[in-house]
ZASE-331250 format. One record per residue (C-alpha): y, x, z; chain. Coordinates in Angstrom, 3 decimals, always signed. Layout:
! residues N
REC;yy;xx;zz;kette
REC;Y;X;Z;A
...
This chain:
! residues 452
REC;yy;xx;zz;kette
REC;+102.467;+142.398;+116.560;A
REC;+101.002;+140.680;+113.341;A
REC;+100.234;+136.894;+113.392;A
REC;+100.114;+134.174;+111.410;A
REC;+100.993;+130.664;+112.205;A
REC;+100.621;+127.517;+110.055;A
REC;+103.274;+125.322;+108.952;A
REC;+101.747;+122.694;+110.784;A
REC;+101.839;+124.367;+113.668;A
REC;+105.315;+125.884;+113.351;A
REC;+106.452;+121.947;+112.637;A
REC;+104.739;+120.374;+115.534;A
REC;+105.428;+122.963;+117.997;A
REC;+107.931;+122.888;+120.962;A
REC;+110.827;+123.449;+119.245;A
REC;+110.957;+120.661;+117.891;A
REC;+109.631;+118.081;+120.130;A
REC;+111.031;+114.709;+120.222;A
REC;+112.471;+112.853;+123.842;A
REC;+112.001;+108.777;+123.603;A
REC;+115.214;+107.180;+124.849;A
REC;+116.307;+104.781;+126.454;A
REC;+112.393;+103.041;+126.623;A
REC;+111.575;+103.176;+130.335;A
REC;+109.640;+106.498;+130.073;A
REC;+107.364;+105.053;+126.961;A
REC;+106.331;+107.838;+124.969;A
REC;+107.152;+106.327;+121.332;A
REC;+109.081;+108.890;+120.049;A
REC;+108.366;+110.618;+117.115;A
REC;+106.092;+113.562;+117.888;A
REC;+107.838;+115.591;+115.173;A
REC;+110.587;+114.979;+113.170;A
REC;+110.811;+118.046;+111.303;A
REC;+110.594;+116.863;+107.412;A
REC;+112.946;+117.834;+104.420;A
REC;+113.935;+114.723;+101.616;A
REC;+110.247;+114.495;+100.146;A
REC;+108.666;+111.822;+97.897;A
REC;+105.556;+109.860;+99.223;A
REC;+102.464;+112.676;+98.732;A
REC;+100.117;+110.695;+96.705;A
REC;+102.445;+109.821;+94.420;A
REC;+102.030;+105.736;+94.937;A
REC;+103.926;+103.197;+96.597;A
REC;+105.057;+103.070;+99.873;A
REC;+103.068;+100.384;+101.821;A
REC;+104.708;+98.009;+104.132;A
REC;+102.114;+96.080;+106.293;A
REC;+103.405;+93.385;+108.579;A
REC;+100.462;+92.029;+110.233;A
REC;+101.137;+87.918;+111.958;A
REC;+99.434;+88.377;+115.395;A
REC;+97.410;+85.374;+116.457;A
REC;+95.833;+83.477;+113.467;A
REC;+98.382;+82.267;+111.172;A
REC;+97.383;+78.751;+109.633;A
REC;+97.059;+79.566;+106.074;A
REC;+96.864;+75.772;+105.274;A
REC;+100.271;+75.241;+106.287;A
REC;+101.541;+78.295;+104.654;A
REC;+100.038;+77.972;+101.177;A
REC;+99.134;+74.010;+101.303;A
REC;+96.358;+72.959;+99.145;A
REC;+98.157;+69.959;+98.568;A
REC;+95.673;+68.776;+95.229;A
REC;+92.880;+68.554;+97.616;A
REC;+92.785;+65.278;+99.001;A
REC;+90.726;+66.080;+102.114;A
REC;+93.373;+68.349;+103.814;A
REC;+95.140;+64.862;+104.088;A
REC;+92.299;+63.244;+105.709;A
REC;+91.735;+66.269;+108.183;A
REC;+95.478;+66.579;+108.617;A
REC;+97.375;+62.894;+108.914;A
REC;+100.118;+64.100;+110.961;A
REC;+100.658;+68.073;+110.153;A
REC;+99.557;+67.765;+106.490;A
REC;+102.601;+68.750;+104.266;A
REC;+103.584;+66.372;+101.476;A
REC;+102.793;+67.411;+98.060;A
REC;+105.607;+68.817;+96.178;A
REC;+105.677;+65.779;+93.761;A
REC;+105.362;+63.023;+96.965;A
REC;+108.977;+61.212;+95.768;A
REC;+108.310;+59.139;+98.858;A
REC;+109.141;+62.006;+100.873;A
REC;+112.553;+63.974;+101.185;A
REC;+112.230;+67.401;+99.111;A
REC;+113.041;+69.251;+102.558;A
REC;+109.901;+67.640;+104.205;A
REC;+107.844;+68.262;+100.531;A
REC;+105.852;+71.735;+99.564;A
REC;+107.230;+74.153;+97.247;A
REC;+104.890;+73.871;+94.315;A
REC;+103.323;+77.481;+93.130;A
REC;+100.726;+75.596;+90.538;A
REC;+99.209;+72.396;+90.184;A
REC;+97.115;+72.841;+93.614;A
REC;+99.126;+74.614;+95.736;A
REC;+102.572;+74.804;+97.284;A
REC;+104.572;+76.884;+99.681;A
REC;+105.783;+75.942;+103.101;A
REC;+109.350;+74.795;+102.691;A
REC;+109.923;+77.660;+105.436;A
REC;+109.128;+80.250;+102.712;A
REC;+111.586;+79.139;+100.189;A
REC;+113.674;+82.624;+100.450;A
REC;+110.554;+83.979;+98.728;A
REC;+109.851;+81.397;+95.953;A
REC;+112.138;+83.465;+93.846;A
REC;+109.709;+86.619;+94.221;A
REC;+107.071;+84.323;+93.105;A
REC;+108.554;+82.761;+90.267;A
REC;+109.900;+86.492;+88.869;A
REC;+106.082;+87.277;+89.291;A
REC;+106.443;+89.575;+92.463;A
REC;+104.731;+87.821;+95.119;A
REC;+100.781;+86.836;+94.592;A
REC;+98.956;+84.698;+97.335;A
REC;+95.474;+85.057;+98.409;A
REC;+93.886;+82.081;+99.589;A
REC;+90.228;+81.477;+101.143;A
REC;+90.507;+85.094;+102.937;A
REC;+89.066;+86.870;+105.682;A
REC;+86.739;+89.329;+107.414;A
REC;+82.995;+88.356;+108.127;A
REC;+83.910;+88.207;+111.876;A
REC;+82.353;+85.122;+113.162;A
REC;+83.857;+85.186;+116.967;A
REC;+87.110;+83.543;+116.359;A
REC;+88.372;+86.170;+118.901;A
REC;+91.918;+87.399;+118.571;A
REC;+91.149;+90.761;+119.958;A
REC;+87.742;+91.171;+118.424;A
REC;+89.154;+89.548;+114.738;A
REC;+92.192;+91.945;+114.763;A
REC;+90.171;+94.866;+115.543;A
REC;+87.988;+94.290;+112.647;A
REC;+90.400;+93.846;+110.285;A
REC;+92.051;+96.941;+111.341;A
REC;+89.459;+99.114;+111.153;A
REC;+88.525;+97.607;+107.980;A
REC;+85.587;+96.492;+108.703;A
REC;+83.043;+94.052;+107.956;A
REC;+82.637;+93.148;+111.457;A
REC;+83.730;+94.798;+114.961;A
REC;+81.113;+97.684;+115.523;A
REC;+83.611;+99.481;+117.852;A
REC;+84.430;+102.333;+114.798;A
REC;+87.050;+104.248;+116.352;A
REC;+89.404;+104.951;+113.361;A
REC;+92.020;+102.456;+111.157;A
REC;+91.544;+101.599;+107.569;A
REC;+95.061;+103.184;+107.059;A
REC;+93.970;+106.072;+108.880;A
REC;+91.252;+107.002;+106.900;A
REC;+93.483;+106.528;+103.648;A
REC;+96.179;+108.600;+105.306;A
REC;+93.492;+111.656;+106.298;A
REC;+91.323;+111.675;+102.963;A
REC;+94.874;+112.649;+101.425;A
REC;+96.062;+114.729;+103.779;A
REC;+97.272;+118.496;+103.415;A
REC;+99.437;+120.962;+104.908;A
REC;+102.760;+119.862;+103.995;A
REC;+102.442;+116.320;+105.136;A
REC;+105.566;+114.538;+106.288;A
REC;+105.724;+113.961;+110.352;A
REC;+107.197;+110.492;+108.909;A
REC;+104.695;+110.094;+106.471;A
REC;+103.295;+106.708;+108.451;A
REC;+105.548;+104.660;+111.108;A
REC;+104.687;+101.624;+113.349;A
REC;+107.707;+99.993;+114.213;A
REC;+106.197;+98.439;+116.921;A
REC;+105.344;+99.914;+120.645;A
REC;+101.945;+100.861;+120.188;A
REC;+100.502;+102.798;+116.897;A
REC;+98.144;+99.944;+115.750;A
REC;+94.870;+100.109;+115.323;A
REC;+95.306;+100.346;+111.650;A
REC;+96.753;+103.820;+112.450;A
REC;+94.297;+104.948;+114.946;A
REC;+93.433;+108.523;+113.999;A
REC;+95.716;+109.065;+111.461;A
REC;+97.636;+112.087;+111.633;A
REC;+101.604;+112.146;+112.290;A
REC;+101.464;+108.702;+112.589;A
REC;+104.484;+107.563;+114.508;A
REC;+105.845;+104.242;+116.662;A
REC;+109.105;+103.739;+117.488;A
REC;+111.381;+100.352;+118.025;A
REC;+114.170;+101.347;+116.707;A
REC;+115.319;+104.860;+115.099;A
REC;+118.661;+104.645;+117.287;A
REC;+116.127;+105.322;+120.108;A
REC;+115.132;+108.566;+119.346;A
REC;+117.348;+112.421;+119.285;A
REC;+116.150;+116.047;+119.023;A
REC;+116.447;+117.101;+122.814;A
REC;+114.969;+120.068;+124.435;A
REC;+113.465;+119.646;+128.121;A
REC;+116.341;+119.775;+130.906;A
REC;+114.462;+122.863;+132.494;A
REC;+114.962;+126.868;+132.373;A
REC;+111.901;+128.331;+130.611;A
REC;+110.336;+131.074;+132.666;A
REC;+107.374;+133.315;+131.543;A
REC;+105.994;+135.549;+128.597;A
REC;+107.311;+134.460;+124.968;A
REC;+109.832;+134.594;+122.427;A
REC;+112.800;+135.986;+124.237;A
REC;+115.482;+133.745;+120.637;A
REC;+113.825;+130.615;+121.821;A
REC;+113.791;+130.850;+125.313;A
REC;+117.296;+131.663;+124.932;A
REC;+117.727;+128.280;+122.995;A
REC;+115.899;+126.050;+125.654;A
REC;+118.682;+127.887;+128.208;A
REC;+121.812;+127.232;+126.470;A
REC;+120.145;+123.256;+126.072;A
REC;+119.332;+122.846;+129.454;A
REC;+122.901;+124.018;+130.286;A
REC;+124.441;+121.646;+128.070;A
REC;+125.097;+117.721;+128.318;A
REC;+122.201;+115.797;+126.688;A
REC;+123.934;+114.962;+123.559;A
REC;+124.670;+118.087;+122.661;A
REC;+121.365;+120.051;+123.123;A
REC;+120.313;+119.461;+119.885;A
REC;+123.348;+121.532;+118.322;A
REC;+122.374;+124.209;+121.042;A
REC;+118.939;+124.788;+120.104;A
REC;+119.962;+124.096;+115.787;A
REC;+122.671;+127.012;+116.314;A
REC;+120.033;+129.617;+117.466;A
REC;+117.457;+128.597;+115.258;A
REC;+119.882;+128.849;+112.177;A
REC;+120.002;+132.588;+113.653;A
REC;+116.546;+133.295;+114.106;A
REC;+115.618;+131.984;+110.538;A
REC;+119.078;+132.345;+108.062;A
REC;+117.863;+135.772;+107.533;A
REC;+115.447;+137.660;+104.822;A
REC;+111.385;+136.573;+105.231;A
REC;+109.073;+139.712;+105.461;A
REC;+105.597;+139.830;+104.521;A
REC;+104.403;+139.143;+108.401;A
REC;+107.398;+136.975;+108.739;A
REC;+107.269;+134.695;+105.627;A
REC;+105.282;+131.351;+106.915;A
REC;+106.862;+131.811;+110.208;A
REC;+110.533;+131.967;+108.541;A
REC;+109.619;+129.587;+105.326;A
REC;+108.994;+126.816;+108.395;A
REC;+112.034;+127.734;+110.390;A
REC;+114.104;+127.426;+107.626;A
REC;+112.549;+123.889;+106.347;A
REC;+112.741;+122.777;+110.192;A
REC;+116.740;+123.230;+110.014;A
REC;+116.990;+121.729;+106.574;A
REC;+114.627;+118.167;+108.233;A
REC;+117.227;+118.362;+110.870;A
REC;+120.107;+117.932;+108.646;A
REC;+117.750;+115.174;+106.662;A
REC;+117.585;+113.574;+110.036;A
REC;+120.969;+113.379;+110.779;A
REC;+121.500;+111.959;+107.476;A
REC;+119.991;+108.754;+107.689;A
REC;+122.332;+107.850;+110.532;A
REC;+120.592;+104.690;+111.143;A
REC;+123.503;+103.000;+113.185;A
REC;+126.177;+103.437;+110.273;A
REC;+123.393;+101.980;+107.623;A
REC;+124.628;+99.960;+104.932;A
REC;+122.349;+97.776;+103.206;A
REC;+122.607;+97.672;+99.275;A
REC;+123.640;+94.490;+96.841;A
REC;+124.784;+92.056;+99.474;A
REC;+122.065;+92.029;+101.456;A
REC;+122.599;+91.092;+104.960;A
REC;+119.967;+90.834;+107.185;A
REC;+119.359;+88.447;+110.331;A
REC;+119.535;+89.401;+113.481;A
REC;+115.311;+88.953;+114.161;A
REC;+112.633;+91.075;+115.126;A
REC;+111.720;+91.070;+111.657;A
REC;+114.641;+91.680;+109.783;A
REC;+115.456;+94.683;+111.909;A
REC;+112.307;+96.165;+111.503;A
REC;+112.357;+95.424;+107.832;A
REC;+115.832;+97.279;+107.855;A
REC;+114.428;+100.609;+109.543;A
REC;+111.797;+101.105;+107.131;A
REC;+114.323;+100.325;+104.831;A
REC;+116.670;+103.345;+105.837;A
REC;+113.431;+105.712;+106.228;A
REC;+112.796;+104.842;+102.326;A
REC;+115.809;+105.409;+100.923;A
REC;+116.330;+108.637;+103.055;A
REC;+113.248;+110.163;+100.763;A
REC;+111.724;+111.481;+104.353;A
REC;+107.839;+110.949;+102.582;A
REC;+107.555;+107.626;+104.118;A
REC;+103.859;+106.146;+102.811;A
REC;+103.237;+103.664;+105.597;A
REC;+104.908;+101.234;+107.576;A
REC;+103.412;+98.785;+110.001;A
REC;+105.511;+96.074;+111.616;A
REC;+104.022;+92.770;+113.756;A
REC;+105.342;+89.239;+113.976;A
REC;+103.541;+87.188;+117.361;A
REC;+103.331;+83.873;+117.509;A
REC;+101.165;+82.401;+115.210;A
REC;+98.401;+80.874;+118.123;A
REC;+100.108;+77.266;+117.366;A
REC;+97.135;+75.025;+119.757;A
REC;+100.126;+72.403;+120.492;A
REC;+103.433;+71.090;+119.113;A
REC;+102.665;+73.700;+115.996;A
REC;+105.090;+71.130;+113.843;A
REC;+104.990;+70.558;+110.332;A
REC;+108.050;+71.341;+108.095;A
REC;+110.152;+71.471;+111.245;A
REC;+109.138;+72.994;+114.874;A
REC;+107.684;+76.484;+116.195;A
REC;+105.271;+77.472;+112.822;A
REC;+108.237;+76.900;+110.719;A
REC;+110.678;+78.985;+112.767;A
REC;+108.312;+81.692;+112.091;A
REC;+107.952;+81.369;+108.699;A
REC;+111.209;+81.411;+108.322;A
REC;+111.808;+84.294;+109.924;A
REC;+109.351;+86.167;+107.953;A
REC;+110.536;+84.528;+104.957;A
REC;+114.142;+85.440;+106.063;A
REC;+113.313;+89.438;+106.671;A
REC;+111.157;+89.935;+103.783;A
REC;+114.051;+88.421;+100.944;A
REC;+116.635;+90.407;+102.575;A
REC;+114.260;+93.764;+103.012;A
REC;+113.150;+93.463;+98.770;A
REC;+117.197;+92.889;+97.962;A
REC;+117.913;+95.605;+99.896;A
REC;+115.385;+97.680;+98.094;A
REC;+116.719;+97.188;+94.819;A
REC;+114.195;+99.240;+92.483;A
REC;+112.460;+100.565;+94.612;A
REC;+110.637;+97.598;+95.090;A
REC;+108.668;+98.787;+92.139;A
REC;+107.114;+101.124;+93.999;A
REC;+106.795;+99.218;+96.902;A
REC;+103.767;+97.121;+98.324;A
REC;+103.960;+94.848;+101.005;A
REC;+101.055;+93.215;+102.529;A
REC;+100.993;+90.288;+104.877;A
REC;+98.029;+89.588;+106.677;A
REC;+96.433;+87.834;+109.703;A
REC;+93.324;+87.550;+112.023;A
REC;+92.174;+84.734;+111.014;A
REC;+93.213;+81.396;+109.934;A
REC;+93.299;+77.762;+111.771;A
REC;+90.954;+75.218;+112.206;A
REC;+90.895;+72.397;+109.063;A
REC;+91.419;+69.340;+111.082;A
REC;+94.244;+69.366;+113.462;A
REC;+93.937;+68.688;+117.469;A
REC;+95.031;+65.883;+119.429;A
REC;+97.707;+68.295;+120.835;A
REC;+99.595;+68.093;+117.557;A
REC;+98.201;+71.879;+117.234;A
REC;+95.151;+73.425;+115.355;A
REC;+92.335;+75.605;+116.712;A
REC;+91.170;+79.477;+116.048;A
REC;+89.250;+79.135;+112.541;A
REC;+88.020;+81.164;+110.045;A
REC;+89.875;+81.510;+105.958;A
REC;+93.583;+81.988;+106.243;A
REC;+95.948;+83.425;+103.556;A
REC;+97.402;+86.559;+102.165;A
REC;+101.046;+87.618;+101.181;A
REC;+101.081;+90.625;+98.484;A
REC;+104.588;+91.225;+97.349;A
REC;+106.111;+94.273;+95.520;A
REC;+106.895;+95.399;+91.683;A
REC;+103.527;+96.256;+91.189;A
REC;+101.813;+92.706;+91.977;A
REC;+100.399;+90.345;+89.121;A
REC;+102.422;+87.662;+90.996;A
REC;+103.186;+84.505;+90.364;A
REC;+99.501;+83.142;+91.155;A
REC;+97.781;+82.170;+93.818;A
REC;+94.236;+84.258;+93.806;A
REC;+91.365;+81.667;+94.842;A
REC;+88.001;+80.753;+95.092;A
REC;+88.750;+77.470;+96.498;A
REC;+85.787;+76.293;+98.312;A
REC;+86.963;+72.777;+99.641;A
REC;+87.593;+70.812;+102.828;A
REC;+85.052;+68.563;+102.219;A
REC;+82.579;+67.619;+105.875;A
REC;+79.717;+69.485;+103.621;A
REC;+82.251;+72.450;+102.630;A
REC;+83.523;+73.815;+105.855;A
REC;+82.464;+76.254;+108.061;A
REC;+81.020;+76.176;+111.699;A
REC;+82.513;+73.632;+113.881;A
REC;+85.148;+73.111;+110.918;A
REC;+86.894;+75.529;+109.180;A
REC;+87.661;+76.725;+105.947;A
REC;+85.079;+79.040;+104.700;A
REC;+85.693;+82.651;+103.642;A
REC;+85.173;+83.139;+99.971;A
REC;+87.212;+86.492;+99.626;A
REC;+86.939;+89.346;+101.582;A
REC;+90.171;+90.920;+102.886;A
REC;+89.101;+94.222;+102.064;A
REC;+88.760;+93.224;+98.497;A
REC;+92.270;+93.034;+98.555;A
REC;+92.723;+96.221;+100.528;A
REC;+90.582;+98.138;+98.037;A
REC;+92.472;+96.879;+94.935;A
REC;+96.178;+98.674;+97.692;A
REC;+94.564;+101.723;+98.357;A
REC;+93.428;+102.767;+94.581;A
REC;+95.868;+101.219;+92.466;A
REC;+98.977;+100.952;+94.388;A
REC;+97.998;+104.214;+96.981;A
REC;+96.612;+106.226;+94.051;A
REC;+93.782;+107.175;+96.662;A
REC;+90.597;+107.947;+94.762;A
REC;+88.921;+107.876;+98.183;A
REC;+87.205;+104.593;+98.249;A
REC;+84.087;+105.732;+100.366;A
REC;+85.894;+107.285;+102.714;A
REC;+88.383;+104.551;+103.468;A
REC;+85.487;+101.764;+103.148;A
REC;+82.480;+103.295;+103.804;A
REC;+79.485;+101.379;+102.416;A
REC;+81.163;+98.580;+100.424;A
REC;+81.422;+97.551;+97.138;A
REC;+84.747;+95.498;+96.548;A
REC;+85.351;+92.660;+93.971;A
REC;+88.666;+93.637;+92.036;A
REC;+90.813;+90.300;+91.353;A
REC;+93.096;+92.143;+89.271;A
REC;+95.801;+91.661;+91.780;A
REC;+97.534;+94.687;+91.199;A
REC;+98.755;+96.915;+88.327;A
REC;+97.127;+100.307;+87.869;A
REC;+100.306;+102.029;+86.736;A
C-alpha cells in the first residue's frame, strides 16, 4: 500500500513519545524529542526570557537617584546615591550615569554593563490600567496593548509566522511547570523542570490491533523490559526498520526514521547530569541558576533551541520589602547571581544571545507604612546579550513630581514594552513578521539593539 506521511508527523508520532518522570503524573515532558544538532531556524539569536512574577519595583532596581523627589516619596527605602560619602558603599547605588544607579544586589552584572552588554529600560510598561497581577501578566504576554482575552502569546506568534516543516521539537522551552502564556499556541513548545526529568520510554502495555507488525514488535520487547532500558529496546528495532535503502514510496517515511535515531543519539549527548559548565563558571544552587544552566546545556548541544522562558516569584514586596538588605535584595541577587554565571558560561555565544528581563508592572512611587510599596504602574527592563547597545539606560524620564505621577501615585509609562519587544523580534529574531506578531501597532525603535 502507497502512503505518504510528513516528517512532522513521523516526528511527533508514537514512537517517539516522551514519559514525564518523577513529577507526580504532570504531563511536562517534552512531547517530542526527536531533533538532530541544528542551528536556531531563523538564523538570529536565541532568546532567553525570564519574566519576575509579581511587579518588580523598578525604582529600587535601577534608582533614579538624581531625582530628588524619589527621596521625598521614599525616606526609608530610598537607596543612597552612588556618590552619598555619608553612606557605606555597600548601602550606596551602583552608578550607570549621572541619574541612575544599580541596586547594590545587581553588582554581578555591572561588569555586563560597563563592557556595553547590558542596556536598561526605564519608564516601561503596557497600557494596562488594572494594576492586576493576573490581568497585567496576561497582557504583557500576549503582547498586547491591553487584556482583550486574545488567546495566543507574543512568542507564539513569532515562533508560528516562521515556522516550517523541519522545525526543532526543542525549538522553544519553558523551564517552568506550565508553558506560559507567552507560548500559548506556539507549536513544539515545551515545559519541563529539569531535563534529568525526562527519558524516551514506550508505554508499559502489549499493543494489540491492526498496524505495523516492526513497531508493535518494539512496544513488546519495551514493555518486557525494565524501564530504563526500553528506550534501547525500541532504538534497536528502529535502527532495523530504517538502516536500510529508502525507496521511492519509502523515502519520507525512512528519511524521518533515520533522523529520529540520529535526535536520539543528540539526546543522549547532552547528558545533562554530567554537564560541565565552561571558563570557571559555577553556578548557585537557586531556582535561577539551575534553570539558567539547562538552557545553557540545550544551547550548546545545537538542538535548534530559539526560545527559552524561565520565572523568578517574589517580587509582590507590600511589607518588610528592605532596601539594600532584606527580601527584594535576596532576589536580586539571585537573579543577578544566575544571569553572570549563565553569560560566563556562554562564552561567545553570548553574541548571539538575547536575554530579556521583564515584569508586570512596577511599584507604587511612595512607599507604605508597612515598610513595603504598592502595585503601580512604570517598572524597568533588563536587555542583556552581545547584540545590545548597552551600557545606557534607555529613558524618557517623566518625574516623580505630585503633578508627574500617575493615578493614585505611580510612575507613569512613557515607553511601551512592546517597543522593546519589536526592536527583539526583527533585529535580534530576524523575524520580518511584525504584523503578525503585533498586530495593529506601530513601535518606536530606541535603537536598543544591533541589526547585524
Amino acid at each position: 500500500m502507497k502512503f505518504k506521511l510528513t516528517r512532522r508527523q513521523v516526528l511527533t508520532g508514537a514512537t517517539l513519545a516522551a514519559a514525564a518522570g518523577g513529577a507526580g503524573g504532570r504531563l511536562s515532558a517534552l512531547e517530542s524529542v526527536a531533533m538532530g544538532p541544528r542551528t536556531g531556524q531563523t538564523g538570529g539569536d536565541t532568546l532567553v526570557v525570564i519574566f519576575l512574577r509579581g511587579g518588580a519595583d523598578g525604582l529600587n532596581i535601577v534608582v533614579p537617584y538624581g531625582d530628588a523627589d524619589y527621596y521625598r516619596l521614599r525616606p526609608s527605602l530610598g537607596l543612597p546615591g552612588p556618590k552619598d560619602m555619608g553612606r557605606a558603599a555597600a548601602e550606596r547605588c551602583l552608578q550607570l550615569n549621572d541619574f541612575f544607579g544599580l541596586h547594590p544586589a545587581l553588582k554581578p552584572l555591572l561588569p555586563l554593563y560597563q563592557d556595553g552588554k547590558f542596556a536598561a529600560v526605564h519608564a516601561i510598561g503596557s497600557g494596562d490600567q488594572t494594576r492586576s497581577h493576573f490581568e497585567a501578566m496576561a497582557t504583557m504576554e500576549r503582547g498586547l496593548a491591553h487584556d482583550s482575552g486574545a488567546a495566543s502569546g507574543w512568542l507564539a506568534r513569532h515562533l508560528t509566522s516562521t515556522a516550517s516543516e523541519v522545525d526543532s521539537p526543542l525549538r522553544a522551552v519553558s523551564i517552568t511547570e506550565t508553558v506560559p502564556d507567552s507560548l500559548r499556541g506556539a507549536p513544539n513548545a515545551a515545559a519541563m523542570l529539569s531535563l534529568n526529568e525526562f527519558r524516551l520510554t514506550t508505554p508499559n502495555v502489549v499493543p494489540t490491533g491492526s498496524g505495523n507488525i516492526a513497531f508493535h514488535r518494539a512496544q513488546r520487547k519495551a514493555a518486557q523490559a525494565k524501564p530504563e532500558t526500553r528506550a534501547d529496546a525500541v532504538a534497536e528495532t528502529l535502527r532495523g526498520m530504517y538502516g536500510g535503502t529508502a525507496t521511492e514510496d519509502t523515502r519520507v517515511l525512512m528519511g524521518a526514521g533515520q533522523e529520529t535515531l540520529a535526535a536520539m543519539d543528540a539526546v543522549k549527548r547532552l547528558d545533562p547530569t554530567h554537564y560541565k559548565a565552561e571558563f570557571g563558571t559555577i553556578y548557585p544552587n537557586t531556582e535561577m541558576s539551575n534553570g539558567l544552566k539547562q538552557v545553557a546545556c540545550l544551547l550548546k548541544g545545537d538542538v535548534g533551541l530559539e526560545v527559552a522562558c524561565l520565572d523568578l516569584g517574589g517580587w509582590d514586596t507590600h511589607v518588610a520589602q528592605g532596601r539594600e538588605t532584606g527580601w527584594q535584595a535576596g532576589r536580586l541577587g539571585e537573579l543577578a547571581q544566575g544571569v553572570a554565571a549563565f553569560t560566563r558560561d556562554l562564552g561567545a555565544r553570548l553574541e548571539r544571545t538575547t536575554i530579556l528581563v521583564m515584569t508586570e508592572f512596577g511599584r507604587r512611587a511612595a512607599e507604605n507604612s508597612g515598610l513595603g510599596t504598592d502595585h503601580g504602574r512604570a517598572s524597568c527592563m533588563f536587555l542583556i546579550g552581545g547584540g545590545v547597545n548597552g551600557g545606557k539606560v534607555y529613558a524618557d524620564w517623566p518625574g516623580l513630581a505630585p503633578t508627574k505621577l500617575e493615578g493614585p501615585g505611580d510612575l507613569h509609562v512613557t515607553t511601551d514594552y512592546r517597543d522593546v519587544l519589536t526592536e527583539i523580534v526583527s533585529r535580534r529574531l530576524k523575524n520580518p513578521h511584525l504584523e503578525e506578531v503585533f498586530p495593529d501597532f506601530a513601535a518606536r525603535q530606541h535603537g536598543i539593539f544591533r541589526t547585524t
